[in-house]
C-alpha positions in Angstrom: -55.5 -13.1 20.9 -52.1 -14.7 19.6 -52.5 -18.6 18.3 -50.8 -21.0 21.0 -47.6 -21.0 19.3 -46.8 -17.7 18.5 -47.6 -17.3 22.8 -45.3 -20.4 23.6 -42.2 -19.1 21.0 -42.6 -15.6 22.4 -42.0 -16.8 26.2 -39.2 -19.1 25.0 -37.4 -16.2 23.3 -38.6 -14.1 26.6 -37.0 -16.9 29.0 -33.8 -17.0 26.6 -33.1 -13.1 27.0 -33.4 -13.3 30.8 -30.9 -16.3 30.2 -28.1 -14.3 28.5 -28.8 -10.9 30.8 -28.4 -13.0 33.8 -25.3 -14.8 32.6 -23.6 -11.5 31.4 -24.9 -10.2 34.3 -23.2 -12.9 36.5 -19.2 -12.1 34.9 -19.5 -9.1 33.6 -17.5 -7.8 36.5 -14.4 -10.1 36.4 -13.4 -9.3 33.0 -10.4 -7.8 32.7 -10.6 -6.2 28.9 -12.4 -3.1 28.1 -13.3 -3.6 25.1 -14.5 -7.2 25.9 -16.6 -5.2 29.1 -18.2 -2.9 26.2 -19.1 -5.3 24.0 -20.7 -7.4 26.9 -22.1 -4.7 28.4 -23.6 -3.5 24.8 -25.0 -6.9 23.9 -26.5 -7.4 27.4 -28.6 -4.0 26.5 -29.6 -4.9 23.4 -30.9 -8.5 25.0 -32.8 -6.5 27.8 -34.4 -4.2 24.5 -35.5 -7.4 23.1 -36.7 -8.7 26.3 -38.7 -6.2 26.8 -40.3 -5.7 23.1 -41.1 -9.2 24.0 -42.5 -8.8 27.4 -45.0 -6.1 25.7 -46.2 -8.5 22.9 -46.8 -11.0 25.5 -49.6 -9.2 27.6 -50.7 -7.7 24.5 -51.7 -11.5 23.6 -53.1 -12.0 27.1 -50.0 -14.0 28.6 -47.4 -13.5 31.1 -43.4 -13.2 30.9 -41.6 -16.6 31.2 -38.4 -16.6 33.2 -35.4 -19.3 32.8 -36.2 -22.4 34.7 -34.5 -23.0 38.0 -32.9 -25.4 36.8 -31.0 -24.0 34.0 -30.1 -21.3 36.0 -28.8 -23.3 38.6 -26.6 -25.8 36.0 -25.0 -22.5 34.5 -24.2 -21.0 38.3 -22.5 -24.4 38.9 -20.5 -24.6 35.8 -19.4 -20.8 35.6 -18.4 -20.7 39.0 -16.3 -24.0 38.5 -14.5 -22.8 35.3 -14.0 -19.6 37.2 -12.9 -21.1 40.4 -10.2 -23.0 38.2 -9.3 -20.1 35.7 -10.6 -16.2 36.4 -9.5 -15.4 32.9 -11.1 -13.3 30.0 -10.6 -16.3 28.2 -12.4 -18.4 30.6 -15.5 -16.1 30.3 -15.3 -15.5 26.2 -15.5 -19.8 26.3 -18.5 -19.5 28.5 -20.2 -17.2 27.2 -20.0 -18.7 23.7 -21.3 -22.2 25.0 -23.9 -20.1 26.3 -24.8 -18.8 23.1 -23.9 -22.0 21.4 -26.9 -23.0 23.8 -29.3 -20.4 23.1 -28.9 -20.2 19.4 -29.8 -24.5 19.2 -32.6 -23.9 21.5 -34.2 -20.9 19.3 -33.5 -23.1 16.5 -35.8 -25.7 18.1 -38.4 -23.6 19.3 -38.6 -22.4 15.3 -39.3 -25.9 14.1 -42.0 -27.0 17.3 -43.7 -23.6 16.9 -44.3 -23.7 13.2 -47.5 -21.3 13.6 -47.1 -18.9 15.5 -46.8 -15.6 13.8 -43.9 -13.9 11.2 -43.6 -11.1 13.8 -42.8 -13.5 16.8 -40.5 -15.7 14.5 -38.7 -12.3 13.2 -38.1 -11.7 17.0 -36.6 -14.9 17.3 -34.8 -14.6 14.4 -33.2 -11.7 15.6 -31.9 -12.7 19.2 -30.5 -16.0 17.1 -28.3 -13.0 15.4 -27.8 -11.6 18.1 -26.2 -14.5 20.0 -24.2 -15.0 16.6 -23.0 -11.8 16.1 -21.6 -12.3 20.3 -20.2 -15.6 19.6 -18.6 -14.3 16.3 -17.1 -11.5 18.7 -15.9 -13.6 21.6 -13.3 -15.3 19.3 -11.1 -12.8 19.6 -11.0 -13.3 23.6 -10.5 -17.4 23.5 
């Protein structure tokens, strides 16, 4: 049985990869640029891998899967649908996509420091889907 706070970072990284599917999920198809599509498309794979590495070390603790809260969800909805509604651009998406993870990468950060104990294996998880959302950002330059 995994200590408290290895099981509470483990749901917030969980939560945070359903985050970034969903929001990739939610544009994905209004992007004009191909290679911008592939490199969404590629990142939102390797965020559903992690999500489900993390999804298996969560019941093998004895825990469930934690998805984003509704309201999160709901204040990202709003705000990509009002930049989109004023400009449908691939620029448009590249700046939401980094705010989003601008977002993620502060929140992970966070979620390192409050859960101080839980395990090297669940802060190596969350250490990688903090690349992760770096390497994105990083590549999303290119499209602002």
């Amino acid at each position: 049985m995994a200590n408290n706070d290895t099981i509470n970072l483990l749901k917030e990284c969980d939560s945070g990869t359903k985050m970034a599917v969903s929001s990739i999920d939610e544009i994905l198809e209004q992007v004009q640029n191909r290679e911008m599509i592939q490199l969404l498309s590629e990142n939102k794979k390797q965020h559903e891998t992690i999500g489900n590495e993390l999804h298996g070390m969560l019941l093998a603790s004895g825990s469930e899967e934690k998805d984003p809260t509704p309201m999160a969800k709901g204040m990202s909805w709003i705000k990509t649908n009002f930049k989109m509604n004023m400009d449908n651009s691939d620029a448009t998406i590249a700046d939401l996509i980094t705010d989003g993870c601008d977002m993620g990468i502060k929140s992970l950060r966070r979620y390192l420091n409050q859960y101080a104990a839980a395990t090297d294996e669940s802060k190596d998880m969350c250490h990688n889907i903090i690349l992760l959302e770096e390497h994105l950002r990083k590549e999303l330059q290119a499209y602002l």
